[in-house]
VOGUGU-89257 format. One line per field, with one value per residue (C-alpha): residue number from 1; residue in three letters; x, y, z. Coordinates in nm, 3 decimals, always signed. Layout:
i <- (NUM; ...)
aa <- (ala; ...)
px <- (X; ...)
py <- (Y; ...)
pz <- (Z; ...)
***
This chain:
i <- (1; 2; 3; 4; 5; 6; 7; 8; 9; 10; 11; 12; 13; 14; 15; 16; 17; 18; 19; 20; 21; 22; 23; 24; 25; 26; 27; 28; 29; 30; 31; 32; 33; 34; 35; 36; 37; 38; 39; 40; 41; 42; 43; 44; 45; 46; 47; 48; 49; 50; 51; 52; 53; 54; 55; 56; 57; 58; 59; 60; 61; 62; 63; 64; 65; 66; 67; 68; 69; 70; 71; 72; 73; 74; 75; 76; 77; 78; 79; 80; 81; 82; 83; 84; 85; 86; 87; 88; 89; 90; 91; 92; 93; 94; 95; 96; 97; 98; 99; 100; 101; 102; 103; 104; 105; 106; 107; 108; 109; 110; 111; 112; 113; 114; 115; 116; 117; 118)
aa <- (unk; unk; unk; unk; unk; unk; unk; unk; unk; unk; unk; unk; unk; unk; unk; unk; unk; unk; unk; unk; unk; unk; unk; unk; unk; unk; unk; unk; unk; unk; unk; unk; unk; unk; unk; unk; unk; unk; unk; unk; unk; unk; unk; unk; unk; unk; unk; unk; unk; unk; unk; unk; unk; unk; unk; unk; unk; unk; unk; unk; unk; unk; unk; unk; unk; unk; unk; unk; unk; unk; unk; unk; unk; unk; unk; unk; unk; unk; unk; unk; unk; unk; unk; unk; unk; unk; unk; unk; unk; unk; unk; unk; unk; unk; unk; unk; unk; unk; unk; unk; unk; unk; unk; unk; unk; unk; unk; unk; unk; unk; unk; unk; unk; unk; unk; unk; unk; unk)
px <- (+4.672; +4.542; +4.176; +4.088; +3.807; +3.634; +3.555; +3.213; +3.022; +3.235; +3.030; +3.120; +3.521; +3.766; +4.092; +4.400; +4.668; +4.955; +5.172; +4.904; +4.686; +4.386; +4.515; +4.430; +4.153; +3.923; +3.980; +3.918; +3.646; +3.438; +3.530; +3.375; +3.055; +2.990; +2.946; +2.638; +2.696; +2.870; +2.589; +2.841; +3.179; +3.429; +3.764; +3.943; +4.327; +4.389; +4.646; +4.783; +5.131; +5.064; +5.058; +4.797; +4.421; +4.135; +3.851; +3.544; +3.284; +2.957; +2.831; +2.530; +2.637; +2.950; +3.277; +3.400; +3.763; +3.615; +3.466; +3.747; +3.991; +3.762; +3.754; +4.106; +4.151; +3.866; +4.069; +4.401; +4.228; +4.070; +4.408; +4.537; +4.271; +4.372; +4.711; +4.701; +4.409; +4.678; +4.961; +4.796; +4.686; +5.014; +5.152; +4.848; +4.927; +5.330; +5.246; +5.028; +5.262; +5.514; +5.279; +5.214; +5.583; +5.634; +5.369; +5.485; +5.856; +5.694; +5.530; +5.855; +6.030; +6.151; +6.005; +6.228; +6.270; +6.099; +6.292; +6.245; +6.474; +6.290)
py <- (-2.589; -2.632; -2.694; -2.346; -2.407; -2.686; -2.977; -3.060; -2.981; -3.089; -2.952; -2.604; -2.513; -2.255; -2.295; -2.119; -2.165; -2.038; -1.834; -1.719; -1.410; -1.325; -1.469; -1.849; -1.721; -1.537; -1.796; -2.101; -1.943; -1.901; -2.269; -2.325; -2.141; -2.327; -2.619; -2.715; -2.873; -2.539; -2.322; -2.059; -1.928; -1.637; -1.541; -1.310; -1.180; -1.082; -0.888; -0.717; -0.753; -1.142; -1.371; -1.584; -1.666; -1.802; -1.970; -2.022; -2.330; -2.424; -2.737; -2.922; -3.175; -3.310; -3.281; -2.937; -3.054; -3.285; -3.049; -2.801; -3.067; -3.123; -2.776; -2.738; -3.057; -2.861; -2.518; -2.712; -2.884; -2.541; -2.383; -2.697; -2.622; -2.255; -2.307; -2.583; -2.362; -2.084; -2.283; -2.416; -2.042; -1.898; -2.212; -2.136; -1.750; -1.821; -2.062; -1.802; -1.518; -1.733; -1.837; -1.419; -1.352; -1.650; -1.479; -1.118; -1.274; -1.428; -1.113; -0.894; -1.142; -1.014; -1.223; -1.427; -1.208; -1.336; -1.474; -1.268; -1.386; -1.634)
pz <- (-8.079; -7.732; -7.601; -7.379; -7.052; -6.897; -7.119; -7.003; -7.310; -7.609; -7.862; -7.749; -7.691; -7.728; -7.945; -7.893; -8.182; -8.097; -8.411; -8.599; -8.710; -8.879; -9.196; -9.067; -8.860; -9.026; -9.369; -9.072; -8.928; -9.264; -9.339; -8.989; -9.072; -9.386; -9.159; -9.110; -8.809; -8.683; -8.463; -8.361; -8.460; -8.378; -8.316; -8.142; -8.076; -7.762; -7.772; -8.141; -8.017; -7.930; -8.176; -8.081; -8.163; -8.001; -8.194; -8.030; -8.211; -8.081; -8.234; -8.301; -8.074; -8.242; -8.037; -8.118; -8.190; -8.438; -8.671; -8.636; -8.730; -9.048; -9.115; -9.122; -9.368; -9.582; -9.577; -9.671; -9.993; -10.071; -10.080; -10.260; -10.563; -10.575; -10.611; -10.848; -11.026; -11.032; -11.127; -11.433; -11.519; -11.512; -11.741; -11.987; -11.982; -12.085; -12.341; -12.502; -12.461; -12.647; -12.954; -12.933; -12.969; -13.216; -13.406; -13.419; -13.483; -13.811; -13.916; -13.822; -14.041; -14.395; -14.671; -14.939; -15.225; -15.537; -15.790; -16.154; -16.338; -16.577)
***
């Protein structure tokens, strides 16, 4: 990631991240905008055949590279929950497909013949 412009005001600054599409930038820049201390926040691609991004934050007055860096520790735990959210899902979804089968095995299951004999 490199710091784009002059670097008089911090609290405004332009990101370029180098590698990356709209995938990371549009999920970072609604982390961004949930910030209250975010006043402003885009991105663009400059090229489609380039894989690079700029983000653009205007703060409140905190150093712009501050809050992004936050921003990006936010996004990583929020992708944290959701897999560990889906994880546990798909566990809970096999366990109950096998007490389904276990189930219709039983019921499939020929009973004992009664003994008639006494």
């Amino acid at each position: 990631m490199m710091e784009q412009g002059p670097h008089q005001n911090p609290s405004a600054s332009t990101f370029s991240i180098a590698e990356e599409d709209h995938t990371l930038a549009n999920s970072l820049r609604f982390v961004l905008n949930k910030d209250p201390r975010v006043t402003f926040c885009g991105y663009s691609i400059p090229h489609p055949s380039e894989a690079i991004v700029n983000i653009r934050v205007q703060t409140t007055g905190d150093h712009a590279s501050v809050v992004l860096k936050d921003s990006c520790h936010k996004l990583i735990s929020l992708c944290e929950h959701v897999r560990y959210t889906f994880d546990d899902a798909v566990e809970e979804f096999k366990q109950q497909k096998k007490a389904r089968e276990k189930n219709a095995q039983q019921k499939k299951a020929p009973s004992a013949p009664m003994d008639t004999s006494e």
